[in-house]
N, C-alpha and C positions, 0 to 999 in steps of 0.2 A: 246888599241884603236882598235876597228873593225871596220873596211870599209865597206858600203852601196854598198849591188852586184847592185842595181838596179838604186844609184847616183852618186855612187863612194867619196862619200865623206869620210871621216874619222869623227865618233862620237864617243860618249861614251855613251850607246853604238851602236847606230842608228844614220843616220843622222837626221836632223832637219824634211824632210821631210817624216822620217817612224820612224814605233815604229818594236816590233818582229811581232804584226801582221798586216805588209806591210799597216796600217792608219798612220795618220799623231800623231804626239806627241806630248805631254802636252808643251814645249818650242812652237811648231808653231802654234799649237790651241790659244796661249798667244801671237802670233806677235813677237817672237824671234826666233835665228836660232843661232847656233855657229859662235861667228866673224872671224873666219879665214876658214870656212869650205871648201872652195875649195883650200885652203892654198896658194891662191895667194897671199901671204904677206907672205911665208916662214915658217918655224919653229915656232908654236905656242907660243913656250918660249919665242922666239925676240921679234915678234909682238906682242905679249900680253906687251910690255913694251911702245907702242905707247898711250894704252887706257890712262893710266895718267902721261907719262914722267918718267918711275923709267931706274934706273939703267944709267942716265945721259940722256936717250931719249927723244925726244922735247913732250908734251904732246900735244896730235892731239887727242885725244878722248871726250874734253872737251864739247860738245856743243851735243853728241851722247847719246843713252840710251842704257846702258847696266845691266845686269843682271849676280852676282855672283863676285865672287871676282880675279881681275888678277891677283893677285901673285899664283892663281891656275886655270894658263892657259886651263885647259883642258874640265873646265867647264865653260866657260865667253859668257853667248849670249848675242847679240845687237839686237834690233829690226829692224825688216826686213825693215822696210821704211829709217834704216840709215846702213845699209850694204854696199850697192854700194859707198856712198858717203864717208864712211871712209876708205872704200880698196883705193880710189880714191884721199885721201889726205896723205893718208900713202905713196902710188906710185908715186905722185907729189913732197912727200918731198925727196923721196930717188933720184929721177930724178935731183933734182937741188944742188944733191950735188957731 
């Protein structure tokens, strides 16, 4: 994983919004971004178990649009219009427990 000097995010191997030359990249030209890219939801591996409930986790990605497969966290984007809103239910459920 490389870190984005210019977002700081962690991608593979850009973030969402650069490719190597400093334009935006085929996931955000398409309306997706990586779901955890500022990793406020932790560890990609954990979080990536929210999108459909594996490993005993409540499934909270149900109603969101993602792209790629999460049992291979490293590559799973959601479309940017549901970003906010599943950081936001993933934080609400950790909150109330």
């Amino acid at each position: 994983m490389a870190q984005c000097e210019l977002h700081g995010y962690y991608g593979t191997p850009f973030c969402s919004d650069c490719d190597e030359n400093g334009g935006v990249n085929s996931a955000w030209r398409n309306d997706y971004r990586l779901f955890n890219e500022d990793h406020a939801l932790g560890q990609n591996q954990y979080a990536s178990r929210y999108i459909n409930g594996s490993h005993g986790y409540p499934n909270l990605g149900e109603r969101f649009r993602f792209k790629g497969d999460s049992s291979d966290y490293h590559f799973v984007y959601i479309h940017v219009d549901d970003y906010d809103a599943f950081r936001q239910k993933v934080l609400d459920h950790r909150n109330r427990q």
